[in-house]
TORPA-709268 format. One record per residue (C-alpha): residue in three letters; x, y, z. Coordinates in steps of 0.05 Angstrom, whole numbers, padded with zeros to 5 digits, always signed. Layout:
<recs>
ALAXYZ/...
</recs>
This chain:
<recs>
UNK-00145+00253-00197/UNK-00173+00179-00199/UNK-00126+00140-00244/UNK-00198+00102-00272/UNK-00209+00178-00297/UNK-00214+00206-00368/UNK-00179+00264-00341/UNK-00116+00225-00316/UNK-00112+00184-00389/UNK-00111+00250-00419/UNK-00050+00274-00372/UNK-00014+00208-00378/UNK-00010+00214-00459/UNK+00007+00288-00456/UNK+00066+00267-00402/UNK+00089+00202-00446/UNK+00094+00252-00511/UNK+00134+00311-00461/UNK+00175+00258-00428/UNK+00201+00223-00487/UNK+00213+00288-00543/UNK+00259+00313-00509/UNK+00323+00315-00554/UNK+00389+00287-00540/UNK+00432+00319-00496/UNK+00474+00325-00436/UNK+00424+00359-00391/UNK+00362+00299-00419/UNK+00353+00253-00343/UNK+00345+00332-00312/UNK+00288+00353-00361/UNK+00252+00281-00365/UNK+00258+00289-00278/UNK+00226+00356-00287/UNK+00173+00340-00334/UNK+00150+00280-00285/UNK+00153+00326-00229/UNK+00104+00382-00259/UNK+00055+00321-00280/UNK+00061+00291-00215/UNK+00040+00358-00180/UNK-00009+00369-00238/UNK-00038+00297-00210/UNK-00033+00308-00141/UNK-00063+00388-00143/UNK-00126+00371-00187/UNK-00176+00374-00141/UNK-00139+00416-00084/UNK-00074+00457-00100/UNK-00066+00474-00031/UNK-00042+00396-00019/UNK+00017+00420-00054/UNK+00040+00457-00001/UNK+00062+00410+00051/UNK+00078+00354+00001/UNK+00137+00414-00025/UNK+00146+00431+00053/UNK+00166+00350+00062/UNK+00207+00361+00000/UNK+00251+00413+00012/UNK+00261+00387+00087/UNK+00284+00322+00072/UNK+00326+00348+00006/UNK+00365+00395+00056/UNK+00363+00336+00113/UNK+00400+00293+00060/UNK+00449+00344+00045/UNK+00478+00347+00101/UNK+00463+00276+00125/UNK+00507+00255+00065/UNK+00565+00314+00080/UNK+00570+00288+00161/UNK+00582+00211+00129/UNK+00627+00235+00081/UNK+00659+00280+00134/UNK+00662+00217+00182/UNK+00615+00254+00238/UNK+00579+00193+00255/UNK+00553+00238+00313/UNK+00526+00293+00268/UNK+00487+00241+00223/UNK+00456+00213+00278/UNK+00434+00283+00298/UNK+00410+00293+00234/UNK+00381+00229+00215/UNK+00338+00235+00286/UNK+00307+00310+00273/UNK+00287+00294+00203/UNK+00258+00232+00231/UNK+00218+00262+00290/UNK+00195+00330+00240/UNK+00165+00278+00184/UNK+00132+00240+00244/UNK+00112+00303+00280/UNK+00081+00327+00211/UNK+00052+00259+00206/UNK+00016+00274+00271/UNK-00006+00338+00269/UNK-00043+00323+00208/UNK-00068+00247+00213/UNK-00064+00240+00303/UNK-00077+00309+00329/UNK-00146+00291+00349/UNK-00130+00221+00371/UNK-00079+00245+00417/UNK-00105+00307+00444/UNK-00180+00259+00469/UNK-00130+00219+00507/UNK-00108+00284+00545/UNK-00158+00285+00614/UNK-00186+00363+00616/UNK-00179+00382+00554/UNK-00243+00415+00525/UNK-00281+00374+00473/UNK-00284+00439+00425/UNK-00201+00423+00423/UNK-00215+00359+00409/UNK-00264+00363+00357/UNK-00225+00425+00327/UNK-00166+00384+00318/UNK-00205+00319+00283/UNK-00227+00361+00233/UNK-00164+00392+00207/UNK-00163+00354+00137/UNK-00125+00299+00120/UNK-00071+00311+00060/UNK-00086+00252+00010/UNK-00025+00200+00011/UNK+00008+00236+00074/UNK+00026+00174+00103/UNK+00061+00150+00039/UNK+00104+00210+00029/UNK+00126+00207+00103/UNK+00153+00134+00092/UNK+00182+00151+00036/UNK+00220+00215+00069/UNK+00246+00169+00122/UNK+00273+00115+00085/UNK+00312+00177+00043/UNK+00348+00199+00101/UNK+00360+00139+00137/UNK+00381+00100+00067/UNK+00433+00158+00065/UNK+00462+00154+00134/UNK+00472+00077+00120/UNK+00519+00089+00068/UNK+00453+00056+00025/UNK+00443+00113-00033/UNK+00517+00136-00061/UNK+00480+00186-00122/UNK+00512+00242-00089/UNK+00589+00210-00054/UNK+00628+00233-00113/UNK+00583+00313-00124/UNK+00614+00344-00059/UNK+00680+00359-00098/UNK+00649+00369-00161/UNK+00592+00413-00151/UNK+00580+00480-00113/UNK+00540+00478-00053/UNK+00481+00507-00080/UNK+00484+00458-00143/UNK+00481+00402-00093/UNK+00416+00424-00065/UNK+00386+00436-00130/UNK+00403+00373-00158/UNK+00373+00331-00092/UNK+00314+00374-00084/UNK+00293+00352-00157/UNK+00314+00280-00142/UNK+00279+00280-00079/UNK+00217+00307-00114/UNK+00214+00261-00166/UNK+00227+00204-00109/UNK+00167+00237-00071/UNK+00118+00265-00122/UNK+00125+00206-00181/UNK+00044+00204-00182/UNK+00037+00118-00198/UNK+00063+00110-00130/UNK+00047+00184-00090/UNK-00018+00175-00061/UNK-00027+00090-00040/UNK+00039+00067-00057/UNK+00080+00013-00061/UNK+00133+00037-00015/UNK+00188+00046-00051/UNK+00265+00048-00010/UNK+00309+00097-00030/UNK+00367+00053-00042/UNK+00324+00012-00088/UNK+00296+00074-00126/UNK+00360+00123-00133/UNK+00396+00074-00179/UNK+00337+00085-00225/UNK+00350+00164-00232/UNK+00384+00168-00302/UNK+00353+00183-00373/UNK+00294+00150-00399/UNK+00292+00118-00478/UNK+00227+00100-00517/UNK+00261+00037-00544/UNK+00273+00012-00473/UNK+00199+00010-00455/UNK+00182-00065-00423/UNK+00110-00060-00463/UNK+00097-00130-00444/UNK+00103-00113-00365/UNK+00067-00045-00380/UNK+00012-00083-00409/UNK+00000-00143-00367/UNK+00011-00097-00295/UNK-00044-00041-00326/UNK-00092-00093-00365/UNK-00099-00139-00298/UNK-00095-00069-00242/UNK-00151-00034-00285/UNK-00195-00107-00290/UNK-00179-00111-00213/UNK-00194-00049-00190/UNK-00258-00029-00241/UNK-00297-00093-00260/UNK-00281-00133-00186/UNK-00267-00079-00130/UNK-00318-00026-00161/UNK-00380-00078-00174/UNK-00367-00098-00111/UNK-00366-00033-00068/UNK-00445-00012-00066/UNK-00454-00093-00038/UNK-00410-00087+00015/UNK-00411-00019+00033/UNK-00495-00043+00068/UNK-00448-00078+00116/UNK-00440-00008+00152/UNK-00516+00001+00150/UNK-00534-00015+00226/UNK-00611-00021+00192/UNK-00588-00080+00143/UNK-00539-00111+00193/UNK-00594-00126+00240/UNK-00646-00147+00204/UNK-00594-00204+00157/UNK-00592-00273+00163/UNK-00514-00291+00188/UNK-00500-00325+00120/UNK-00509-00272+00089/UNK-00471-00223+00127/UNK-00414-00276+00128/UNK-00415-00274+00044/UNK-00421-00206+00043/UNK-00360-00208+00087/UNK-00331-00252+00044/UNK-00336-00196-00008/UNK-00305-00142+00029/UNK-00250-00186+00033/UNK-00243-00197-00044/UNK-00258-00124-00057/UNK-00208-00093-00008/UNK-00155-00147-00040/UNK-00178-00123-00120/UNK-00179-00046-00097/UNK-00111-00045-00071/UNK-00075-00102-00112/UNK-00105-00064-00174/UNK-00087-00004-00158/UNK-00009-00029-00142/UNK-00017-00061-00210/UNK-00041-00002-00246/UNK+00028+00032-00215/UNK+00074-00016-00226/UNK+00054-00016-00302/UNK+00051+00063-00299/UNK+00128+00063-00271/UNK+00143+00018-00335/UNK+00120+00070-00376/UNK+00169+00115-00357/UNK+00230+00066-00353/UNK+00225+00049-00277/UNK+00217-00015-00248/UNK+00171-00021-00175/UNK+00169-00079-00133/UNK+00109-00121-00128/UNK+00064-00110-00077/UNK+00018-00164-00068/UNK+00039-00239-00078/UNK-00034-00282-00079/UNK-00042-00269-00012/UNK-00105-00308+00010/UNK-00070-00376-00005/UNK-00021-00359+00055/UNK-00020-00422+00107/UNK-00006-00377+00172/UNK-00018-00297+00182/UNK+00061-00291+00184/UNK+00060-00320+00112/UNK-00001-00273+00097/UNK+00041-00212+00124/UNK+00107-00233+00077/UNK+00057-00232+00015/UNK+00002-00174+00040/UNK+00029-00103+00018/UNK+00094-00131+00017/UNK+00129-00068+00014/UNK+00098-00043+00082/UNK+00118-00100+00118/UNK+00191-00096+00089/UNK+00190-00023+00118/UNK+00167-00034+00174/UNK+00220-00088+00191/UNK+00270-00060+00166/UNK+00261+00012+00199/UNK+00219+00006+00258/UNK+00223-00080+00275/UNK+00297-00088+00265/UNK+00310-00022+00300/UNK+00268-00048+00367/UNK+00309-00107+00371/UNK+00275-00154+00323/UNK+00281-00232+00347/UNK+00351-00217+00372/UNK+00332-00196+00443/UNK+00299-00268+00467/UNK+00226-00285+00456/UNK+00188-00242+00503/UNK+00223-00184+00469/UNK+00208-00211+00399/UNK+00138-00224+00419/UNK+00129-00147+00443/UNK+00170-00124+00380/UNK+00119-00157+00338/UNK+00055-00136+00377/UNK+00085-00058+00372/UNK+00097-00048+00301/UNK+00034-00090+00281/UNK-00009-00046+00331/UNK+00034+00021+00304/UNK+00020-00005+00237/UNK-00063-00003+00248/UNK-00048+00063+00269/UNK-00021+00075+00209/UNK-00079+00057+00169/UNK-00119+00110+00203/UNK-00127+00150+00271/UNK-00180+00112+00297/UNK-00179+00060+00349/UNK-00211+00009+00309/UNK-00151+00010+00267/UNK-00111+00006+00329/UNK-00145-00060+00342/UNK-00145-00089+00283/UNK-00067-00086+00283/UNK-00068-00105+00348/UNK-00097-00169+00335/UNK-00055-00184+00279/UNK+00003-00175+00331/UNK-00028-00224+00378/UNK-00048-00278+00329/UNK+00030-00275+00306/UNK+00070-00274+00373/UNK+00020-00326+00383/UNK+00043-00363+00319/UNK+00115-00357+00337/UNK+00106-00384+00402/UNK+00068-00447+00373/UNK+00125-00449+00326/UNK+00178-00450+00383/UNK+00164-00502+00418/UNK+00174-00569+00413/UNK+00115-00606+00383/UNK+00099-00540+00340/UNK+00173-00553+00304/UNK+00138-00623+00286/UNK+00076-00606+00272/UNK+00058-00601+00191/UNK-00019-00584+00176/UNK-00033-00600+00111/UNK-00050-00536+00068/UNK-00130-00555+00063/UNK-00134-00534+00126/UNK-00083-00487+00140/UNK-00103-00442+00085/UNK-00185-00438+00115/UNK-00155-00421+00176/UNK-00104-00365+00158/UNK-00157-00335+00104/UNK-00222-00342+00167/UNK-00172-00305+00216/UNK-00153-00246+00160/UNK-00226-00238+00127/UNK-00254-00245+00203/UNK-00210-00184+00224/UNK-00228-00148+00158/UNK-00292-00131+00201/UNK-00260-00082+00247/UNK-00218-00039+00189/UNK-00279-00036+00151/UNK-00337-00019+00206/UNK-00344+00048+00237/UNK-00338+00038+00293/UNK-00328-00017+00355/UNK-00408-00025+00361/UNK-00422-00043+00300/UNK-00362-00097+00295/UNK-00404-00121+00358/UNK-00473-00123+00325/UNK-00443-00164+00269/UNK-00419-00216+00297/UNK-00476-00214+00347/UNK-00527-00226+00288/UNK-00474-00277+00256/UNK-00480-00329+00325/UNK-00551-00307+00340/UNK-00585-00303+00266/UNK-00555-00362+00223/UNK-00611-00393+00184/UNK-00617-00468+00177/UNK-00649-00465+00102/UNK-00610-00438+00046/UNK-00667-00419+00003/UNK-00666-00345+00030/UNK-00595-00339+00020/UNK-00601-00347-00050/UNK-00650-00297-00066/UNK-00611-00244-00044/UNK-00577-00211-00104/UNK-00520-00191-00064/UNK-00499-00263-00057/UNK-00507-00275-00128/UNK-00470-00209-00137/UNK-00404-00226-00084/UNK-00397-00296-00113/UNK-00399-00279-00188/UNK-00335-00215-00179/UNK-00302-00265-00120/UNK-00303-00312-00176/UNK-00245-00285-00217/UNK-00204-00273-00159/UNK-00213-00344-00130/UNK-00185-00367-00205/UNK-00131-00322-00196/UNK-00113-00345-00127/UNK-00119-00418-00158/UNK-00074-00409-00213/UNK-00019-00369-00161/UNK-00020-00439-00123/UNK-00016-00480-00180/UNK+00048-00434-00202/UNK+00072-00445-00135/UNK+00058-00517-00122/UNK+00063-00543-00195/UNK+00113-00485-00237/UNK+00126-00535-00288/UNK+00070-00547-00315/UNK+00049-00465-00326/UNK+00078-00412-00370/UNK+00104-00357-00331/UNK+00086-00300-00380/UNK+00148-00247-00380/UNK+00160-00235-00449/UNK+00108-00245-00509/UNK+00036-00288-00483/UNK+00024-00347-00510/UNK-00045-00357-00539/UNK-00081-00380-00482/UNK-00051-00319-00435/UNK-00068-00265-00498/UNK-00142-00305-00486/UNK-00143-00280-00418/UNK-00118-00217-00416/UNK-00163-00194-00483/UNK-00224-00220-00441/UNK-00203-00179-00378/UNK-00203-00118-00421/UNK-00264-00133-00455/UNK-00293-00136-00387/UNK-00269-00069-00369/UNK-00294-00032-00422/UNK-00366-00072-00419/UNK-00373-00089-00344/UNK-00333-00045-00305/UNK-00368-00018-00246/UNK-00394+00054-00209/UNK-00335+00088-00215/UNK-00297+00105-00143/UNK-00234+00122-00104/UNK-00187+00078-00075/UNK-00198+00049-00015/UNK-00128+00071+00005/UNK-00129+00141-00007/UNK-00160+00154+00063/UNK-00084+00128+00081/
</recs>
């Protein structure tokens, strides 16, 4: 279920009304959980119950893992929650891999027959698999950190069984809570469990509701969606080769904006969900194409998988405490694990592999002597941090390593010296008109940053101008919004 459905609006008003009738009483945070559970699998089911089955199967594992993760810490058996903490780490991963890196893996074993192979790439891909894993891990290993104390004082309190119970529902709320099941953000445990208690109309942040959903929806349907049938001839090997390099670079250009509105919008449109329902999510996206270096880009680019991945798979290696060959492997590993974790393709292997080189290489720069002096000034550090991301874009959007070659092969070997074609192409016309309002918003984020003074920050009621902007964004979406389509990350 797309959340730019009719479908989904019709499920989010009959979940609002369930959620918030029920009375007054001492059992009210356990029913409100429950009704957000049964929506969430509702969501999650429409198109394919059978998805269900190993999101409950991830569920109950990591509800019985925590259990007993949180019983060995209590019990001071810092051996036993290691034990634990391990297994339930290596059966989400080994779940992860079955599902998303069976194929991958098994091609890179010599003899084995192709019909294997092919067998195993088509076994389908559960819709927000990798999402649900993260979250699963950062449960457990929250828990044996002494991170998530729900539970410290129920061991004397509660029968065994009651103890399960009560975490299984937790932990399916934590894992099912549909604005952030299938793409995201990734949301810790210790940030999220302090959030589990009962839910009142009266305490509803409208004004965050409104801005996160008005701006997510305008993102995702009027930029991201009018943009998607321009961008998507960029795969067309046909179109590719017979386009002048300018245009291929704008329509580039567009991918860039597009990817950026899909997935910002679509954190947006969460965030202002979770306020619906009381809860508060982290940002996930901090006007990212203003960064000055791709380390900046990476502390405001999905910002909550880049704090996961420091803080449970960078920090773990070693992080910069090991000397700077280690810290320049550490950072080449998770960034090439983390294309992996975009998809089980080698493509996406690459393009995280890059991204590792390009920052070790930005550390070291930074290291040394001179780099410690050196201060470019932001015209041109900001070019050069947004030509390195939207130049890698290439390889996460092509299909395949080929075609990233016959781009840029027609980019150096087909650039026109006369505009005039250029400009007859509608596409252009098309990329620059929806890369417009992002470029504004990008703008304004730097004026925040650079010049806060002198611009409302809008966290309670708008002002004038801001109630201007956001009634034009919705008058946009309900005049101009584009073919409707899926989120780019749901193939995630």
């Amino acid at each position: 279920m797309l959340f730019n459905s009719w479908e989904f609006i019709i499920l989010l008003v009959i979940t609002l009304i369930c959620f918030y009738s029920v009375p007054q009483c001492a059992a009210r945070k356990c029913i409100q959980t429950t009704v957000f559970i049964i929506a969430s699998a509702v969501f999650y089911a429409w198109e394919d119950w059978r998805l269900l089955i190993l999101l409950l199967l991830s569920c109950g594992g990591n509800a019985v893992a925590t259990v007993h993760i949180l019983r060995k810490r209590i019990a001071g058996d810092e051996s036993g929650v290691k034990r634990w903490v391990k297994g339930t780490v290596a059966a989400n991963l080994l779940l992860l891999g079955i599902f998303k890196y069976a194929g991958l893996m098994l091609g890179l074993v010599p003899g084995i027959p192709d019909s294997w192979v092919q067998w195993a790439c088509s076994i389908p891909l559960p819709i927000g698999i990798s999402f649900y894993t993260f979250h699963g891990i950062s449960m457990v290993v929250d828990m044996s950190r002494g991170k998530v104390h729900a539970y410290d004082g129920m061991l004397a309190t509660h029968k065994k069984s009651g103890l399960y119970i009560t975490t299984l529902r937790d932990m399916g709320l934590y894992l099912l809570m549909f604005p952030q099941l299938i793409a995201g953000p990734i949301i810790k445990a210790h940030y999220f469990w302090p959030q589990l208690k009962e839910k009142l109309w009266h305490a509803i942040d409208w004004s965050r509701a409104c801005r996160y959903l008005i701006t997510g929806y305008f993102f995702k349907m009027v930029v991201a969606d009018n943009l998607a049938p321009v961008t998507e001839m960029l795969v067309s090997a046909q179109y590719v080769q017979s386009s002048d390099g300018i245009i291929l670079l704008i329509l580039l250009l567009g991918y860039s904006v597009q990817i950026f509105a899909d997935f910002c919008g679509y954190s947006m449109i969460a965030i202002g969900l979770a306020s619906l329902f009381g809860y508060r999510f982290p940002i996930n996206f901090n006007f990212p194409y203003i960064s000055t270096s791709l380390t900046q880009f990476w502390q405001r680019w999905n910002m909550t998988l880049s704090a996961w991945l420091r803080d449970y798979l960078y920090i773990p290696l070693g992080g910069n405490r090991k000397g700077r060959a280690r810290t320049y492997v550490n950072l080449f590993l998770v960034m090439f694990l983390g294309g992996l974790w975009h998809g089980a393709d080698w493509k996406f292997a690459l393009w995280g592999s890059l991204h590792g080189l390009v920052l070790a290489l930005e550390r070291l720069v930074g290291q040394t002597t001179w780099g410690k002096k050196l201060r470019i000034p932001q015209w041109i550090s900001i070019p050069y941090c947004l030509f390195v991301v939207c130049s890698l874009w290439i390889t996460f959007l092509m299909p395949d390593i080929e075609m990233v070659e016959l781009f840029f092969r027609q980019v150096c070997t087909n650039f026109c010296t006369s505009l005039s074609g250029v400009f007859m192409s509608t596409y252009v016309y098309c990329v620059l008109l929806f890369s417009s309002f992002v470029l504004v918003y990008h703008i304004w984020g730097w004026m925040r940053e650079n010049k806060q003074q002198h611009l409302p920050v809008y966290r309670g009621s708008l002002s004038y101008p801001g109630a201007l902007v956001y009634g034009f964004m919705l008058f946009m979406i309900l005049t101009n919004s584009g073919p409707q389509s899926g989120f780019v990350y749901f193939q995630f």
